[in-house]
C-alpha beads as a LAMMPS data file, in Angstrom:
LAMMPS data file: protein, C-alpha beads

257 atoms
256 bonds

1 atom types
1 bond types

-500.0 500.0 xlo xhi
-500.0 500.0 ylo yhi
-500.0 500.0 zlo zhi

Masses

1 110.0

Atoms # bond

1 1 1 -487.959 -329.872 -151.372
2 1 1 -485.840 -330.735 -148.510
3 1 1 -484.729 -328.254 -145.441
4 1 1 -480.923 -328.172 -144.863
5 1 1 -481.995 -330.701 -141.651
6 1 1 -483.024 -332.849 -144.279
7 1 1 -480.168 -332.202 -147.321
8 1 1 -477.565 -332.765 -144.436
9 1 1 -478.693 -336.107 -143.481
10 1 1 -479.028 -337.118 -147.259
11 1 1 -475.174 -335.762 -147.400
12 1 1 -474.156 -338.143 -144.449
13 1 1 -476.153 -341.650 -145.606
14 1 1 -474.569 -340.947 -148.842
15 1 1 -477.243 -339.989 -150.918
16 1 1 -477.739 -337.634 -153.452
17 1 1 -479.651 -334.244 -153.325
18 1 1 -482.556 -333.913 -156.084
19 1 1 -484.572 -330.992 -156.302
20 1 1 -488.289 -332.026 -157.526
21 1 1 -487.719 -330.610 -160.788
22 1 1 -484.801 -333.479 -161.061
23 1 1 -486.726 -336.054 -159.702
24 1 1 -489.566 -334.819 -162.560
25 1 1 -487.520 -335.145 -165.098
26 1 1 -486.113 -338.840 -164.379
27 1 1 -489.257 -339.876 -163.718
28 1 1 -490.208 -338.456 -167.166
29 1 1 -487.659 -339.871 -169.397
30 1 1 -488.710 -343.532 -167.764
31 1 1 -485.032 -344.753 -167.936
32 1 1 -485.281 -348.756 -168.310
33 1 1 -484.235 -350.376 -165.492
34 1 1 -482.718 -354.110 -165.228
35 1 1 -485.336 -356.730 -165.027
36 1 1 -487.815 -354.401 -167.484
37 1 1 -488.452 -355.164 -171.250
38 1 1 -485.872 -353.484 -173.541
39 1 1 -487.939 -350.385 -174.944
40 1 1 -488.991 -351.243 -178.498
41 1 1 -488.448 -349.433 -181.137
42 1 1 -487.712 -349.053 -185.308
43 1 1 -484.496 -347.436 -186.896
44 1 1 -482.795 -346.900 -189.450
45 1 1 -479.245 -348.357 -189.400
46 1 1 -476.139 -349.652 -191.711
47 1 1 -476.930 -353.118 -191.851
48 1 1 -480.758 -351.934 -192.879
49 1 1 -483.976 -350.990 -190.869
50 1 1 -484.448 -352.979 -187.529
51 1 1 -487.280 -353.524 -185.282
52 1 1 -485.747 -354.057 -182.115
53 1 1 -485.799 -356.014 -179.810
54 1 1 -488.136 -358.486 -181.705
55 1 1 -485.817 -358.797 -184.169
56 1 1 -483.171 -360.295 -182.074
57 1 1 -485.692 -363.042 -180.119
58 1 1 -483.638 -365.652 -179.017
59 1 1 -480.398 -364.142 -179.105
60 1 1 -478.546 -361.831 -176.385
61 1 1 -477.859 -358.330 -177.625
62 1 1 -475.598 -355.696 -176.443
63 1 1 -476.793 -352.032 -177.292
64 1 1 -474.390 -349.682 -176.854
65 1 1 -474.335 -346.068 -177.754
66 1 1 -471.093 -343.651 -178.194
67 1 1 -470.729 -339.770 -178.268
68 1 1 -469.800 -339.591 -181.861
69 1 1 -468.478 -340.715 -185.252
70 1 1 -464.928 -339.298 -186.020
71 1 1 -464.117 -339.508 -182.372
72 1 1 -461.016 -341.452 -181.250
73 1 1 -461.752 -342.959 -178.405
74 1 1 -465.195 -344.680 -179.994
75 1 1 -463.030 -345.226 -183.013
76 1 1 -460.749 -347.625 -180.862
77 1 1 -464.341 -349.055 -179.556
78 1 1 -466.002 -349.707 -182.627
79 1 1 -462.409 -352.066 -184.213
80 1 1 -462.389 -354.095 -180.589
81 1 1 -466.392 -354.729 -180.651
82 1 1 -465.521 -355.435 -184.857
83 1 1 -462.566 -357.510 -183.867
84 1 1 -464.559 -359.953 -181.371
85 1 1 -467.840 -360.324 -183.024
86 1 1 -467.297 -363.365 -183.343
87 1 1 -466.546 -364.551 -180.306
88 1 1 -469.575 -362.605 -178.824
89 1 1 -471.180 -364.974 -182.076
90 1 1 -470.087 -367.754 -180.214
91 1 1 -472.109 -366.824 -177.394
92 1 1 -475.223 -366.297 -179.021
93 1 1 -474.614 -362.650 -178.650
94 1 1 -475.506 -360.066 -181.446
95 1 1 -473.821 -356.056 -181.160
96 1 1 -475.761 -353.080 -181.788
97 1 1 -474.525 -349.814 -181.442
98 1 1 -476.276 -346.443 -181.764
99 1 1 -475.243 -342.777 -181.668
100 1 1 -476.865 -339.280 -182.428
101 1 1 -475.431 -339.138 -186.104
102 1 1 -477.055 -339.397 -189.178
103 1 1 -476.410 -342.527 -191.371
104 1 1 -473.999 -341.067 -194.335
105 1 1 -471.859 -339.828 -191.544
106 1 1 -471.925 -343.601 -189.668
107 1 1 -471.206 -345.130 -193.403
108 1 1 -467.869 -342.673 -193.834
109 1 1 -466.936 -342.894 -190.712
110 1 1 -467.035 -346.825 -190.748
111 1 1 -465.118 -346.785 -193.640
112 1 1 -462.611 -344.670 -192.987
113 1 1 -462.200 -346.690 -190.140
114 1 1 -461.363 -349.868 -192.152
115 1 1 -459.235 -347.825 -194.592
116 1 1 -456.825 -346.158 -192.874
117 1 1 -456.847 -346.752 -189.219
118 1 1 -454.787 -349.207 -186.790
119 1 1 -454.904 -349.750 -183.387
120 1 1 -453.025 -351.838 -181.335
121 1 1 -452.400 -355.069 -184.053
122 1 1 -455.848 -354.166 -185.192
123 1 1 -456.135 -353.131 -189.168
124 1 1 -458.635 -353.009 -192.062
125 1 1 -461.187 -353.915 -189.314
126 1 1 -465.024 -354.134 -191.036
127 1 1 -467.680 -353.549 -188.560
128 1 1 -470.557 -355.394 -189.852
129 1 1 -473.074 -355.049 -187.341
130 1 1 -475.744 -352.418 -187.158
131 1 1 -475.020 -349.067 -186.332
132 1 1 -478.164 -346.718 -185.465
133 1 1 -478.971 -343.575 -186.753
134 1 1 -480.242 -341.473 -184.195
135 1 1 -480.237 -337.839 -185.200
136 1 1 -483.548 -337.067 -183.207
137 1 1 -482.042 -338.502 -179.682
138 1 1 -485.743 -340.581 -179.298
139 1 1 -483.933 -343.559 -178.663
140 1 1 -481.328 -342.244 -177.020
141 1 1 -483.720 -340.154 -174.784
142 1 1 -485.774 -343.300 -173.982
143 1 1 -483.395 -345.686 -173.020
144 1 1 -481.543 -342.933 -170.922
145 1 1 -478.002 -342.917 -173.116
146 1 1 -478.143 -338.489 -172.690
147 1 1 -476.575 -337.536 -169.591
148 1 1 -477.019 -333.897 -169.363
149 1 1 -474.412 -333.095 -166.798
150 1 1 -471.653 -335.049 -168.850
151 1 1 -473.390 -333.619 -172.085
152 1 1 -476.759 -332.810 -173.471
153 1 1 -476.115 -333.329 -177.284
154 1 1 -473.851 -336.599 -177.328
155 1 1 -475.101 -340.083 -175.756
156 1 1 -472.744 -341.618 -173.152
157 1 1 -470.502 -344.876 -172.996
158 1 1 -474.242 -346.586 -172.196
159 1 1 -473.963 -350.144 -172.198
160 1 1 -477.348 -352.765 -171.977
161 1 1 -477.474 -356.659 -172.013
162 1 1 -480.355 -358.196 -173.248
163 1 1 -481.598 -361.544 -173.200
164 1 1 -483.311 -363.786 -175.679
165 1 1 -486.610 -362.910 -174.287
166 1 1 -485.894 -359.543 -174.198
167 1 1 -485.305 -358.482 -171.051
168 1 1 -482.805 -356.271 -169.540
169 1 1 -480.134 -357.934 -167.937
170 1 1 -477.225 -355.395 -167.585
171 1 1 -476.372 -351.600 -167.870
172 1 1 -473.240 -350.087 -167.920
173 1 1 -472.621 -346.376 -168.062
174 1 1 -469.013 -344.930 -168.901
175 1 1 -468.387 -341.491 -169.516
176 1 1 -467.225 -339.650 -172.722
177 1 1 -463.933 -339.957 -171.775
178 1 1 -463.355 -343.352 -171.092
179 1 1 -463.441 -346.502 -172.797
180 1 1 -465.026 -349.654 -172.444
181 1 1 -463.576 -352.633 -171.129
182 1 1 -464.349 -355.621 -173.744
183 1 1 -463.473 -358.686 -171.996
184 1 1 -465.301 -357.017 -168.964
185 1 1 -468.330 -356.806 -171.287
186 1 1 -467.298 -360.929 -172.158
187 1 1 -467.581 -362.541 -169.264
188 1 1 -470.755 -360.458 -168.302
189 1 1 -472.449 -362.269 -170.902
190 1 1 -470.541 -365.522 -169.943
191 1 1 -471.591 -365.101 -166.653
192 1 1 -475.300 -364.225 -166.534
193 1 1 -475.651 -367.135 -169.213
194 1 1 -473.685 -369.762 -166.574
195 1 1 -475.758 -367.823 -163.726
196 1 1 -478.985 -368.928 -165.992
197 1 1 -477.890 -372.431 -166.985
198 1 1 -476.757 -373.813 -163.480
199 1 1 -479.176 -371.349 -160.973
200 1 1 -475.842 -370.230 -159.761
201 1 1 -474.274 -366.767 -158.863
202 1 1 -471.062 -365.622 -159.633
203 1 1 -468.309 -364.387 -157.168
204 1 1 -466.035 -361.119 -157.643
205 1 1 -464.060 -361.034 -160.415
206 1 1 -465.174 -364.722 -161.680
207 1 1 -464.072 -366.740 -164.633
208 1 1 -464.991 -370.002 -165.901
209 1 1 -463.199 -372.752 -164.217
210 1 1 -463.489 -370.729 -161.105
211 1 1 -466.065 -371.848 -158.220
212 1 1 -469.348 -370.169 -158.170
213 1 1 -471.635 -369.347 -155.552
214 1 1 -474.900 -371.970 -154.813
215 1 1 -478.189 -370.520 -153.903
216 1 1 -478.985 -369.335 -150.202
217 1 1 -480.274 -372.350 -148.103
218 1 1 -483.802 -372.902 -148.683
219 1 1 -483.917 -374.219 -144.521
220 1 1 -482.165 -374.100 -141.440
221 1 1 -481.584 -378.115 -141.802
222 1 1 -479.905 -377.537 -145.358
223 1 1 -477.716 -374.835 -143.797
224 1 1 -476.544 -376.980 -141.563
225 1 1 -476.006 -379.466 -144.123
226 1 1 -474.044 -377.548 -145.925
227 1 1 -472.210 -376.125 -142.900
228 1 1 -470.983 -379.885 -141.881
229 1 1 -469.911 -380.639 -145.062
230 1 1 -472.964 -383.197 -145.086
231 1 1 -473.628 -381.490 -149.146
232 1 1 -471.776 -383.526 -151.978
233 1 1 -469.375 -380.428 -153.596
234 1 1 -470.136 -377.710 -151.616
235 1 1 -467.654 -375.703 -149.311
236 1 1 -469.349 -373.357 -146.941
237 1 1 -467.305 -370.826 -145.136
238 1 1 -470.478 -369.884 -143.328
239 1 1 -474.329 -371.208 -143.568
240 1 1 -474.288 -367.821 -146.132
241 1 1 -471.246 -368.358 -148.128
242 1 1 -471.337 -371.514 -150.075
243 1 1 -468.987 -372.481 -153.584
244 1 1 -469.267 -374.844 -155.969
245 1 1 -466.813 -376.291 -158.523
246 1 1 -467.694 -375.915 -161.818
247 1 1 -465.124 -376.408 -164.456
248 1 1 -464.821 -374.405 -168.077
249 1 1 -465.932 -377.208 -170.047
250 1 1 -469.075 -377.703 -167.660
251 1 1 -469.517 -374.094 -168.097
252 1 1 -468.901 -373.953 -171.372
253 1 1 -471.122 -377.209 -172.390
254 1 1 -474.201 -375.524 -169.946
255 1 1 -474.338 -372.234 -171.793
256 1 1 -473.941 -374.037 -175.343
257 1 1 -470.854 -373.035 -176.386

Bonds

1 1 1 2
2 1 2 3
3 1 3 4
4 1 4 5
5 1 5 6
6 1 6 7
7 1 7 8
8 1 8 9
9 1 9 10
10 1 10 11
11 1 11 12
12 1 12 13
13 1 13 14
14 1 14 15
15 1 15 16
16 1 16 17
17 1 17 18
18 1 18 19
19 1 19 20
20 1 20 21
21 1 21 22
22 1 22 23
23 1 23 24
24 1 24 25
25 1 25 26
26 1 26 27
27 1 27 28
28 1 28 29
29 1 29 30
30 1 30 31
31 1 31 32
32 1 32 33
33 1 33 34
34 1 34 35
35 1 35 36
36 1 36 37
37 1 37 38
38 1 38 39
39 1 39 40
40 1 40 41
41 1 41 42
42 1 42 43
43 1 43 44
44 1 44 45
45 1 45 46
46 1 46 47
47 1 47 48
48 1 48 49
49 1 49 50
50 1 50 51
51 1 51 52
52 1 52 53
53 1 53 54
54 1 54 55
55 1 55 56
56 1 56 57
57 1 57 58
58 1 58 59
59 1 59 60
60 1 60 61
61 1 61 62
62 1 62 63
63 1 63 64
64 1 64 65
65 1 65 66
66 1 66 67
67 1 67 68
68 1 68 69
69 1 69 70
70 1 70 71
71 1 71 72
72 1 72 73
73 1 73 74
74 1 74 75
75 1 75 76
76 1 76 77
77 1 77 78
78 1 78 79
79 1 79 80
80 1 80 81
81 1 81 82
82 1 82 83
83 1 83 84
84 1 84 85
85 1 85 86
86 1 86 87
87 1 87 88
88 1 88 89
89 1 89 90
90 1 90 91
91 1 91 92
92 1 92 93
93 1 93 94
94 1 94 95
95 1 95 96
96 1 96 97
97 1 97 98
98 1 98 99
99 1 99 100
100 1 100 101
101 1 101 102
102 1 102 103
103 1 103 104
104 1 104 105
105 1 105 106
106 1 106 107
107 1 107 108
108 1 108 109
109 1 109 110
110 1 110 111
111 1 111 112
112 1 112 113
113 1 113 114
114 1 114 115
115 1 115 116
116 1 116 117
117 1 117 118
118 1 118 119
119 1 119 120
120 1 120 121
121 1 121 122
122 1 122 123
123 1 123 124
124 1 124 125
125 1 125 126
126 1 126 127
127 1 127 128
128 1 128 129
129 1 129 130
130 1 130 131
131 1 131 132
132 1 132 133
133 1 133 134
134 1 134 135
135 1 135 136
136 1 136 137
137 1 137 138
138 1 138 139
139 1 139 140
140 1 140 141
141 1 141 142
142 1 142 143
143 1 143 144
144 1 144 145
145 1 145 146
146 1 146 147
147 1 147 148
148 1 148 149
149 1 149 150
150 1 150 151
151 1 151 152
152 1 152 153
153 1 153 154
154 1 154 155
155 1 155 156
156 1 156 157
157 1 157 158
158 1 158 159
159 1 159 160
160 1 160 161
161 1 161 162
162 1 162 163
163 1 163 164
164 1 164 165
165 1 165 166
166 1 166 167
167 1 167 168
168 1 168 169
169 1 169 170
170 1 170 171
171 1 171 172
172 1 172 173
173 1 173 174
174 1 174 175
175 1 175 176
176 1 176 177
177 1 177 178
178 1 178 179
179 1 179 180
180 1 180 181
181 1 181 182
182 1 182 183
183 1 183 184
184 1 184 185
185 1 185 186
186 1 186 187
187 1 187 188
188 1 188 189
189 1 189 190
190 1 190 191
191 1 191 192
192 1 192 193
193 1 193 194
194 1 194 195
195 1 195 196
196 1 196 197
197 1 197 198
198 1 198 199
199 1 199 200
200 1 200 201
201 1 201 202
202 1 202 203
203 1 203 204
204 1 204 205
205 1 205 206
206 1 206 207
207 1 207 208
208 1 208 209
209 1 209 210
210 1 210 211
211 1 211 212
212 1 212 213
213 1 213 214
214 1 214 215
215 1 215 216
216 1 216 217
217 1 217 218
218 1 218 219
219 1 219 220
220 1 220 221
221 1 221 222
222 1 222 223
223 1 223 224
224 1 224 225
225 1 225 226
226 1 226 227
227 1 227 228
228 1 228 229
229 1 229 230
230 1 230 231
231 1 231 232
232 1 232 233
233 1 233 234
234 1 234 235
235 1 235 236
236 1 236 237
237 1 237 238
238 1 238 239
239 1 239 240
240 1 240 241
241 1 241 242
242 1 242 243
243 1 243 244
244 1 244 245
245 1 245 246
246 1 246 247
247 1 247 248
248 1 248 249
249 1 249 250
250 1 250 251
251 1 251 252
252 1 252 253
253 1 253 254
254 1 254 255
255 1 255 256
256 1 256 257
């Protein structure tokens, strides 16, 4: 464990304190990171059993989990994600979402959902894809959706973008209390799938039509290059910081919209 030396300098750089029985534990529950295989697993959901991720190989998948059915705030989550499935469709993008309830209570809640409630100009909204039962928190626990400060019982806002080969891509964590940001969660998927296409990175904030960012130069002749404006559509404002323009329908034709 750390002296108070120690703790204080952690305090200044920024960084948290752990004890080692915290730094056990999250090195118990193996939380997936980006860049690792999406955890496998078999459940039981409303659309049917899945065996995940093979059963979504060649597709992009969001998982997301919620607190709880009968809540408000994952009510208004579950008729936006309902309301755009198919424009997530569009973009070879399947939803999956997953919470630590048992199936009857997903199937009542779902459709009391289409039944009675509006939101916004939202109404009689079906959400078709699968919903997870997950009663004994295993999946929860192993893809790291239980945040026992914010609450041991209920799974956060947990977010996770996963390719076609399944691989993790994104994660997202929001707490109980606040709600997602859909066309956030959009142009991630827009974006890593442009990033993937054209071996380009995207800038803060980006949206198709804007420029994106070209790959660091691979030489100090190419950065030079670039720097004298010697690279056909490239603007540099340094050797480090070079755009691209690459318009919606390029993007849009790359990804295979």
């Amino acid at each position: 464990m750390p002296n108070k030396t120690q703790q204080i300098n952690q305090q200044m750089r920024g960084d948290s304190y752990m004890s080692t029985d915290t730094v056990t534990e999250v090195v118990a529950t193996g939380m997936p990171r980006i860049g690792d295989p999406a955890p496998d697993f078999t459940a039981v959901t409303t659309q049917g059993d899945i065996n995940f991720p093979g059963d979504y190989e060649g597709s992009w998948v969001i998982l997301f989990s919620h607190p709880a059915d009968f809540t408000p705030v994952c009510t208004s989550e579950f008729m936006t994600f309902a309301s755009m499935e198919d424009e997530f469709a569009e973009l070879n993008t399947k939803l999956v979402g997953l919470s630590i309830d048992g199936l009857y209570s997903h199937i009542a809640w779902l459709r009391t959902i289409k039944e009675k409630i509006t939101f916004r100009d939202m109404q009689n909204v079906e959400v078709k894809f699968p919903l997870i039962e997950d009663i004994t928190m295993e999946i929860a626990q192993k893809y790291g959706m239980i945040m026992p400060g914010e609450d041991s019982t209920k799974a956060v806002r947990a977010v996770f973008v996963i390719d076609p080969k399944g691989m993790i891509r994104t994660i997202i964590y929001y707490p109980l209390s606040l709600g997602r940001n859909f066309d956030e969660l959009k142009r991630v998927i827009v974006a890593l799938q442009t990033a993937d296409a054209l071996s380009i990175a995207t800038p803060a904030d980006w949206r198709p039509g804007e420029r994106v960012i070209v790959p660091p130069a691979g030489s100090c002749g190419t950065a030079q290059d670039r720097v004298e404006g010697k690279e056909d559509g490239v603007t540099c404002e340094d050797w480090f910081f070079c755009t691209k323009e690459v318009t919606e329908e390029e993007v849009y034709a790359a990804i295979g919209k």
